[in-house]
N, CA, C and O atoms as a printed pandas DataFrame, in Angstrom:
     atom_number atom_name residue_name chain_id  residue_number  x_coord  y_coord  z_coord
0              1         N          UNK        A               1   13.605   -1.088   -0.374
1              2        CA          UNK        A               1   12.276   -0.580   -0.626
2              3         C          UNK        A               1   12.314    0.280   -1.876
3              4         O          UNK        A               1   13.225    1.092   -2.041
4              5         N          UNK        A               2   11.519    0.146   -2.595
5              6        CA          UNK        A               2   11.101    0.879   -4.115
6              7         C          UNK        A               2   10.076    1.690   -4.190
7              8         O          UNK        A               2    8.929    1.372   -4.503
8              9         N          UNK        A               3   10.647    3.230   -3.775
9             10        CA          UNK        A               3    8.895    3.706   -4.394
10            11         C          UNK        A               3    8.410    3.808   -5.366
11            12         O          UNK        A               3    9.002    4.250   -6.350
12            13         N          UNK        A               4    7.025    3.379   -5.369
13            14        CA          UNK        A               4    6.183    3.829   -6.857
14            15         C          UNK        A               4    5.783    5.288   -7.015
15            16         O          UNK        A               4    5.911    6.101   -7.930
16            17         N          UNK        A               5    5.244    5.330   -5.772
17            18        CA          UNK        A               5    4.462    6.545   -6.262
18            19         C          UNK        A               5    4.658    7.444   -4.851
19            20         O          UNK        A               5    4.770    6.816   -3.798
20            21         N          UNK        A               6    4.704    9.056   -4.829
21            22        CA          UNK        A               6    4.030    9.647   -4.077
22            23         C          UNK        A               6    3.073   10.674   -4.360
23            24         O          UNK        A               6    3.233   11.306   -5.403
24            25         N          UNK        A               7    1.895   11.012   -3.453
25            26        CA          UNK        A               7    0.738   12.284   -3.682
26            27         C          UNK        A               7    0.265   12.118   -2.325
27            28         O          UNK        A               7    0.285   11.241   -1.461
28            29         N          UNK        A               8   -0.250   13.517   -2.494
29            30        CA          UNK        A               8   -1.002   14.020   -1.246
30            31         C          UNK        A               8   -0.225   13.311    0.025
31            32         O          UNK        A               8   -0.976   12.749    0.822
32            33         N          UNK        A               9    1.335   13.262    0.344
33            34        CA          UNK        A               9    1.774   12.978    1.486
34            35         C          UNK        A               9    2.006   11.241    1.490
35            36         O          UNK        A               9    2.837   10.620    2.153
36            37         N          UNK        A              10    1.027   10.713    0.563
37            38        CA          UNK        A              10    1.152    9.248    0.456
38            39         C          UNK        A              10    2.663    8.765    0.030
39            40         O          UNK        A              10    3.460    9.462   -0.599
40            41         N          UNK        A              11    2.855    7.648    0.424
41            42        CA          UNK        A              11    4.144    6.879   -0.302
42            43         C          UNK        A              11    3.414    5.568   -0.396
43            44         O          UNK        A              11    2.729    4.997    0.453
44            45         N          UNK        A              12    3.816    5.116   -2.017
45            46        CA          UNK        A              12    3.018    3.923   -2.290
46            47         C          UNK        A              12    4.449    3.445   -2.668
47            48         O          UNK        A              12    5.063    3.991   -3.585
48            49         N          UNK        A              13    5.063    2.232   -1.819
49            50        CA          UNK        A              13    6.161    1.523   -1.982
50            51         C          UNK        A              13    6.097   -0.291   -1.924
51            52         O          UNK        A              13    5.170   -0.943   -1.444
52            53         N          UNK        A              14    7.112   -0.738   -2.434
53            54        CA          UNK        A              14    7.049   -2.386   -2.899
54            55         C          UNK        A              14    8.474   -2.621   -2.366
55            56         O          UNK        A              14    9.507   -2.023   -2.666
56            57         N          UNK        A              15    8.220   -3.949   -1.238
57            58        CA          UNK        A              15    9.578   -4.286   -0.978
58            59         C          UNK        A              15   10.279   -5.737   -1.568
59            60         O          UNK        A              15    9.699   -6.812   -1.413
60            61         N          UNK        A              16   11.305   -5.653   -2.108
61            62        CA          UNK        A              16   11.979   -6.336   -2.902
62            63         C          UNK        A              16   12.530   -7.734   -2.191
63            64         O          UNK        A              16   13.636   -7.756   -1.651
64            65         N          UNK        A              17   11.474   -9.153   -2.248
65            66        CA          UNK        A              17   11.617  -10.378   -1.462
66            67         C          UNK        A              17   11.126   -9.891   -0.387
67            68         O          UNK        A              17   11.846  -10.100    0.589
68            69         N          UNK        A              18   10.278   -9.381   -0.198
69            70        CA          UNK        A              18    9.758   -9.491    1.137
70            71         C          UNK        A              18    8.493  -10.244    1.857
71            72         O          UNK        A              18    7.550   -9.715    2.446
72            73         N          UNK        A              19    8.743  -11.589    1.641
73            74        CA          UNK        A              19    8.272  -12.660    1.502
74            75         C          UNK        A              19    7.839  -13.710    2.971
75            76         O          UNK        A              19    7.174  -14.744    3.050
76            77         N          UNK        A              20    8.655  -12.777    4.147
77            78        CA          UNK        A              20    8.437  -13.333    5.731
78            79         C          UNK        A              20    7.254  -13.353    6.482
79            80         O          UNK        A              20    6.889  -14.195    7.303
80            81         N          UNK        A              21    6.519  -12.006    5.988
81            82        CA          UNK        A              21    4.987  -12.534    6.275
82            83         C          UNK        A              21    3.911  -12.446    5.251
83            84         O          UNK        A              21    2.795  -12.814    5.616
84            85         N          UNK        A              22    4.067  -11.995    3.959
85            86        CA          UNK        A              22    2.354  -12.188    2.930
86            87         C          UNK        A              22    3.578  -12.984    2.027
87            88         O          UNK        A              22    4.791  -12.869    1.854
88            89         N          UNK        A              23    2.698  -13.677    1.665
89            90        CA          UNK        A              23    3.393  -14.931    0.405
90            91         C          UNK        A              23    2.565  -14.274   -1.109
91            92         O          UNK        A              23    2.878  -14.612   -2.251
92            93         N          UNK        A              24    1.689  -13.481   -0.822
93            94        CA          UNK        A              24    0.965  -13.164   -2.324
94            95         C          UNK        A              24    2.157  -11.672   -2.404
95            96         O          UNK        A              24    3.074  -11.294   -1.675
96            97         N          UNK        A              25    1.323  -10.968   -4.145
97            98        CA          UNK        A              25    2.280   -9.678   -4.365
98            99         C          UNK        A              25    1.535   -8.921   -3.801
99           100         O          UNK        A              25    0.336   -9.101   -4.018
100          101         N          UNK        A              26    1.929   -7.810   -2.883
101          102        CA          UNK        A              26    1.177   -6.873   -2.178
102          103         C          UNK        A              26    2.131   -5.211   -2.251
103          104         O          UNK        A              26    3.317   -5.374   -2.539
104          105         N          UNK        A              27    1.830   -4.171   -2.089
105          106        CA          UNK        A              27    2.038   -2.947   -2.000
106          107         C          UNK        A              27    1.837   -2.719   -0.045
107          108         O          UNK        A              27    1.091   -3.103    0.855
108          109         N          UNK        A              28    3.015   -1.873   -0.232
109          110        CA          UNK        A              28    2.747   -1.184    1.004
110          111         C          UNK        A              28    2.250    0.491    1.020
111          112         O          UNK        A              28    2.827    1.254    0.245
112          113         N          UNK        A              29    1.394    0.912    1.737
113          114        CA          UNK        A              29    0.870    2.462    1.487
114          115         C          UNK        A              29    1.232    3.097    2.695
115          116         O          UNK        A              29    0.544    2.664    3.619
116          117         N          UNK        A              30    2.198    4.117    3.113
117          118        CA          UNK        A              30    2.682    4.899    4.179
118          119         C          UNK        A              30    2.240    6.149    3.980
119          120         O          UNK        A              30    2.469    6.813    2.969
120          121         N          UNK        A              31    1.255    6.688    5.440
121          122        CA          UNK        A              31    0.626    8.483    5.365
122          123         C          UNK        A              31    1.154    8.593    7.007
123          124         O          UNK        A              31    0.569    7.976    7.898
124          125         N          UNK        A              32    2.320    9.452    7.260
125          126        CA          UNK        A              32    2.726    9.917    7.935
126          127         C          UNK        A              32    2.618    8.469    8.868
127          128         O          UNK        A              32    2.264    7.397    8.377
128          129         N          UNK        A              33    2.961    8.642   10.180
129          130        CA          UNK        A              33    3.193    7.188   10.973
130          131         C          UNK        A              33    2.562    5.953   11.021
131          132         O          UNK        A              33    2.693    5.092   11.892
132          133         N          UNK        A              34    1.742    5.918    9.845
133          134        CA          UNK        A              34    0.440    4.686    9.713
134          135         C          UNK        A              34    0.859    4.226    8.591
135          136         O          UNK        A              34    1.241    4.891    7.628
136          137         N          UNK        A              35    0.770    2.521    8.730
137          138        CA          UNK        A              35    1.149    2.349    7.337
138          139         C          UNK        A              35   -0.062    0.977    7.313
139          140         O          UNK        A              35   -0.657    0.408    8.229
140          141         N          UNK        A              36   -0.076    0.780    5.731
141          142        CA          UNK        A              36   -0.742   -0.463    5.779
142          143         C          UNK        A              36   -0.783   -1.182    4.359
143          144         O          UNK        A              36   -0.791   -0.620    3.264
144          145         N          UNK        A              37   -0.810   -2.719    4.651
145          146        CA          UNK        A              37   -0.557   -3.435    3.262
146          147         C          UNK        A              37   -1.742   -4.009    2.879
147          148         O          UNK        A              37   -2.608   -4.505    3.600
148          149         N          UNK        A              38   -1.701   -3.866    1.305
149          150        CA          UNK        A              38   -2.844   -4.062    0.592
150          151         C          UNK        A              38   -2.477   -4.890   -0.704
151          152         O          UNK        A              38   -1.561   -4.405   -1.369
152          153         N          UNK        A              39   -3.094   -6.164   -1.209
153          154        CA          UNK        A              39   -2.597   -7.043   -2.233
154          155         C          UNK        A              39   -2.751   -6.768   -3.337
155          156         O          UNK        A              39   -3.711   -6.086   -3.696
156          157         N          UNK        A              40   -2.098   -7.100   -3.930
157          158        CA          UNK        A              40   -2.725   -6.624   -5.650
158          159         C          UNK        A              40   -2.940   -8.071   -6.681
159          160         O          UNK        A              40   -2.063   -8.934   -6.721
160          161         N          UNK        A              41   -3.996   -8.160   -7.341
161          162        CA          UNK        A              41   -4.534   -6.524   -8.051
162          163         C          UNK        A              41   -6.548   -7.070   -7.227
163          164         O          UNK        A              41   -7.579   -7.241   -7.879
164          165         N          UNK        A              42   -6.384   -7.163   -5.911
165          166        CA          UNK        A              42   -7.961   -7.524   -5.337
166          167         C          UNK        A              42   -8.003   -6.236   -4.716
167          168         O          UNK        A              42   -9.129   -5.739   -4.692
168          169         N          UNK        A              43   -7.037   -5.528   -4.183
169          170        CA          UNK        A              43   -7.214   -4.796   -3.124
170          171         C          UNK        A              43   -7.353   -4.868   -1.747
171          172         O          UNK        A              43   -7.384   -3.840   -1.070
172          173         N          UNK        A              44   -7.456   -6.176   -1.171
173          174        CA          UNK        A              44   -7.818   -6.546   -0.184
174          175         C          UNK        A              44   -6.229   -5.939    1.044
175          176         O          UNK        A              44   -5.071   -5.606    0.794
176          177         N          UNK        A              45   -7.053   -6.067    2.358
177          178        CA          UNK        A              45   -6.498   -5.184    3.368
178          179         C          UNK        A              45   -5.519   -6.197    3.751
179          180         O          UNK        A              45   -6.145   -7.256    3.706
180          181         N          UNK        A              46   -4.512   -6.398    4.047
181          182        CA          UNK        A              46   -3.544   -7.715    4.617
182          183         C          UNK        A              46   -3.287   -7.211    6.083
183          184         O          UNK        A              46   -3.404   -7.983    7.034
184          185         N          UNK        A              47   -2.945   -5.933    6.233
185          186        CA          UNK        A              47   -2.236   -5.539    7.796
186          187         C          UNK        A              47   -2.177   -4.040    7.877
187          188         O          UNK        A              47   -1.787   -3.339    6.944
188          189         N          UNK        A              48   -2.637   -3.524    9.189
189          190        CA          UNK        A              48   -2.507   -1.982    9.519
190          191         C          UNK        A              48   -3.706   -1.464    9.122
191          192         O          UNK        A              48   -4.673   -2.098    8.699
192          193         N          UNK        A              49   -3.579   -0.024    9.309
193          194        CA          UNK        A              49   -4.568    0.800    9.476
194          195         C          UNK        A              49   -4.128    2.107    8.553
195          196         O          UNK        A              49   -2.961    2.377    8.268
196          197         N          UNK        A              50   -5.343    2.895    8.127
197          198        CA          UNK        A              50   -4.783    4.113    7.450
198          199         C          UNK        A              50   -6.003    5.192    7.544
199          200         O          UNK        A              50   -7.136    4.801    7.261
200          201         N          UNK        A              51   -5.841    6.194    7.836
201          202        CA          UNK        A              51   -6.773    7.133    7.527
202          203         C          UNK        A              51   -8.039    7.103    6.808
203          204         O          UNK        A              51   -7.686    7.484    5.691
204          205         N          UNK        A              52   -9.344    6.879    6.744
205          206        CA          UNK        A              52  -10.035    6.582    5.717
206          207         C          UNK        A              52  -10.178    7.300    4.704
207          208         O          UNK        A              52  -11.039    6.721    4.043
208          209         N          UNK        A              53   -9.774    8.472    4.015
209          210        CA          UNK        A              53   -9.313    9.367    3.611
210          211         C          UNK        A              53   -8.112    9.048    2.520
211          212         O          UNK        A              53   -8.354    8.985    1.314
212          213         N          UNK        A              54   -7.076    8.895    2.955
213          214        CA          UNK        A              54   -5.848    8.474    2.690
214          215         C          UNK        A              54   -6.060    6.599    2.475
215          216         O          UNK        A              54   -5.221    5.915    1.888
216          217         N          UNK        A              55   -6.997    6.188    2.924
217          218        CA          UNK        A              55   -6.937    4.615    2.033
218          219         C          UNK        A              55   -7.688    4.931    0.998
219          220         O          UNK        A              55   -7.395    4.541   -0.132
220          221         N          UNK        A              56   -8.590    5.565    1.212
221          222        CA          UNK        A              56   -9.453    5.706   -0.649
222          223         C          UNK        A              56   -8.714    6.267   -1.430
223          224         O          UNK        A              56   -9.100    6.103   -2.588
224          225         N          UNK        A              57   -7.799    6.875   -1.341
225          226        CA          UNK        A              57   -6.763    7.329   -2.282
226          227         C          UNK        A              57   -5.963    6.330   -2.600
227          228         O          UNK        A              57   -5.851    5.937   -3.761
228          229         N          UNK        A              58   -5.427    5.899   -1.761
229          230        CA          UNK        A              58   -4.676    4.227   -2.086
230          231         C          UNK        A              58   -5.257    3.083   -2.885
231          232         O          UNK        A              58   -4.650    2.434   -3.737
232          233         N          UNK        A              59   -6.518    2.918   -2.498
233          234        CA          UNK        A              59   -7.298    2.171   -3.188
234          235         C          UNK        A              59   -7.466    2.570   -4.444
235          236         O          UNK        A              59   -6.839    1.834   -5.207
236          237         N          UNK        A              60   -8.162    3.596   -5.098
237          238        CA          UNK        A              60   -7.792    4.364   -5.901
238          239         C          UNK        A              60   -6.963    3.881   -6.623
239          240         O          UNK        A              60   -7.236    3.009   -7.448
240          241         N          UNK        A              61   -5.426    4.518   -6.381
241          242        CA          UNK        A              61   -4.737    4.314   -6.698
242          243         C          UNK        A              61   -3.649    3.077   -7.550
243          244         O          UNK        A              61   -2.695    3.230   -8.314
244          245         N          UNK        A              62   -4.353    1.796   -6.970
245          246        CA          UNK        A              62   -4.459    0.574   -7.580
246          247         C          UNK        A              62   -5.156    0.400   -8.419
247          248         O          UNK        A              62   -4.875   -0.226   -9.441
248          249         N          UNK        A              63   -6.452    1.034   -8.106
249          250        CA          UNK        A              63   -7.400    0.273   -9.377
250          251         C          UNK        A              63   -6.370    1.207  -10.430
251          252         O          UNK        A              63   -5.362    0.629  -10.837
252          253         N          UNK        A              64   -6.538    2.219  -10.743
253          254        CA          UNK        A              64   -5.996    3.108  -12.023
254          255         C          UNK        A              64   -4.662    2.710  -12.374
255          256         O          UNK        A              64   -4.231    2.916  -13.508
256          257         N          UNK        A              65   -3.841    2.041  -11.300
257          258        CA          UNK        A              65   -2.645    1.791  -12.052
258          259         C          UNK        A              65   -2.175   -0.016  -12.078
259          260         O          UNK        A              65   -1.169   -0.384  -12.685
């Protein structure tokens, strides 16, 4: 696992071949025991749940980078 980024408690990380369940490129976003994957560069939700709070920051966070 590779992190990109952390703020506000977030960890925005990318796992290297991790290809067993999303076949597109996706980011994973971890806020304390919730995690959830999101594709890039649509944004769209693939799996999990996150704070609504802490996903607009994530979201966010894609578009700008």
């Amino acid at each position: 696992m590779a992190i990109i980024s952390m703020f506000y408690g977030i960890i925005v990380s990318m796992y290297y071949l991790d290809k067993k369940r999303h076949n597109i490129p996706h980011i994973h976003i971890k806020y304390q025991e919730q995690e959830i994957v999101i594709s890039i560069p649509n944004g769209d939700i693939l799996e999990g749940k996150l704070k609504p709070n802490k996903l607009k920051l994530g979201l966010r966070y894609i578009r700008m980078n």
